[in-house]
C-alpha positions as CSV (number, residue, x, y, z in Angstrom):
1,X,72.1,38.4,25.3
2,X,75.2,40.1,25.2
3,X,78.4,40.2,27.4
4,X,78.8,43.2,29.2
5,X,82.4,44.2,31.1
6,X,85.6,42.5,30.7
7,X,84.7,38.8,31.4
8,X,86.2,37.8,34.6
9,X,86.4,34.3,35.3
10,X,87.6,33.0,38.5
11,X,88.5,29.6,40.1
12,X,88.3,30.2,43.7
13,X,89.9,27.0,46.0
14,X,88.3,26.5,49.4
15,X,90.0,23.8,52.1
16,X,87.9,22.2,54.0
17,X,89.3,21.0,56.9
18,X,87.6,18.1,58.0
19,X,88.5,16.3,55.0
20,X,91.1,18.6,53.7
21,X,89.6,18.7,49.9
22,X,89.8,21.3,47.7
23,X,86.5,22.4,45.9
24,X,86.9,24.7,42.7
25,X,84.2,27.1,42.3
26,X,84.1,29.2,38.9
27,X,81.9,32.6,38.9
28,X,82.0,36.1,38.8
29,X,82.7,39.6,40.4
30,X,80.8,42.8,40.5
31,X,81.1,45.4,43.0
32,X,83.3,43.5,45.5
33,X,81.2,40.6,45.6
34,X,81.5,37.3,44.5
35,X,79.1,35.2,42.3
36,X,78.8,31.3,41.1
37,X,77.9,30.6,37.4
38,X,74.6,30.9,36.9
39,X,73.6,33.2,39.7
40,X,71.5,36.7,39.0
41,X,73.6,39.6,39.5
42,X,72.5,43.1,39.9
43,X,72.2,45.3,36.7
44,X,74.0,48.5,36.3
45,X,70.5,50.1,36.1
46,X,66.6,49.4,37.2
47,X,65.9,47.8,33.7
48,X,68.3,45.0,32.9
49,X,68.5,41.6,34.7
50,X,72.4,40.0,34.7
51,X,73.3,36.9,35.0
52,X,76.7,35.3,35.7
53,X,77.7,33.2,33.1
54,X,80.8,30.8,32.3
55,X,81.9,34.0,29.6
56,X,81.3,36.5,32.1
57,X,78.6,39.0,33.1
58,X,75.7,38.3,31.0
59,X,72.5,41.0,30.8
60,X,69.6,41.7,28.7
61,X,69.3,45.1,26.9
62,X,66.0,46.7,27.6
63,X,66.2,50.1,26.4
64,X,65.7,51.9,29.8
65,X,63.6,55.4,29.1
66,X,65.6,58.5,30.8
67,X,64.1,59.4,34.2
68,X,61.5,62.3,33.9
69,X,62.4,65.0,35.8
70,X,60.1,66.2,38.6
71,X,57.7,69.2,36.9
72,X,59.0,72.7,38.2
73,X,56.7,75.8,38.5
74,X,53.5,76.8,39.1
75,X,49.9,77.1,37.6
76,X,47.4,79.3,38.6
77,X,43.9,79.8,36.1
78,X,45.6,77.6,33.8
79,X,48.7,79.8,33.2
80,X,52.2,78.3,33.6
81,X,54.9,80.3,35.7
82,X,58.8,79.1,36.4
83,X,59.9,79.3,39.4
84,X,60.6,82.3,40.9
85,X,58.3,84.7,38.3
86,X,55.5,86.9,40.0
87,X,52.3,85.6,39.9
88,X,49.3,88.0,40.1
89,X,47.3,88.0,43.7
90,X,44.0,86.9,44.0
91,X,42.9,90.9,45.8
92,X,45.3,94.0,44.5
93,X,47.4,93.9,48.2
94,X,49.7,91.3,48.0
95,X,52.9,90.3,45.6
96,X,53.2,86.4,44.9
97,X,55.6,84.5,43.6
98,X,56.1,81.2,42.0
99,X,58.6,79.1,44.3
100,X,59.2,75.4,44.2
101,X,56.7,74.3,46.5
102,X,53.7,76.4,45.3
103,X,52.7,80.1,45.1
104,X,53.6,82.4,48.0
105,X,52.4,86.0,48.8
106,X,52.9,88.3,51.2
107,X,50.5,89.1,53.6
108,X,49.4,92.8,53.8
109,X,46.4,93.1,55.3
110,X,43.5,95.1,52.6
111,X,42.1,97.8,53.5
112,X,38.3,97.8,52.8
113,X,37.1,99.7,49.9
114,X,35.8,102.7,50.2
115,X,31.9,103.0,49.4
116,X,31.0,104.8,46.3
């Protein structure tokens, strides 16, 4: 385990005023808020667990995998378009387009085909 941060040690003094004592309290600080020796602190990320320790802020160092971004673009019959290329219609009327939420076409109404 290694210290991360600067360690911050602090001796906080509370009065008590029933029997006007003062109690020393060593811990740490992280993001405004105060924490006793030996108490779990929040990690700077979703991978690491923290610890306040008598040195200072103590976590583990899991190697935390870069979040994968969300796939963009489309596939239609098993052909890969980015957003915002044309994607061929299903009939020979309308225009479609690859857009972040799916495919979108216009919709022109198709004249039947003349007998032959």
């Amino acid at each position: 385990m290694i210290v991360h941060n600067i360690p911050l040690l602090l001796t906080l003094a509370f009065v008590s005023t029933a029997s006007a004592s003062l109690q020393c309290v060593s811990g740490c600080w992280r993001n405004n808020v105060f924490y006793p020796i030996g108490a779990e602190v929040p990690s700077l990320d979703s991978c690491n667990t923290c610890w306040c320790t008598d040195s200072g802020i103590a976590c583990t160092e899991i190697y935390c995998p870069p979040e994968t971004p969300e796939p963009t673009g489309c596939t239609q019959n098993g052909i890969n378009y980015q957003d915002g290329d044309e994607v061929p219609s299903l009939d020979s009327c309308n225009t479609c387009w690859c857009t972040g939420s799916g495919i979108a076409c216009t919709e022109i109404a198709c004249l039947p085909e003349a007998p032959e």
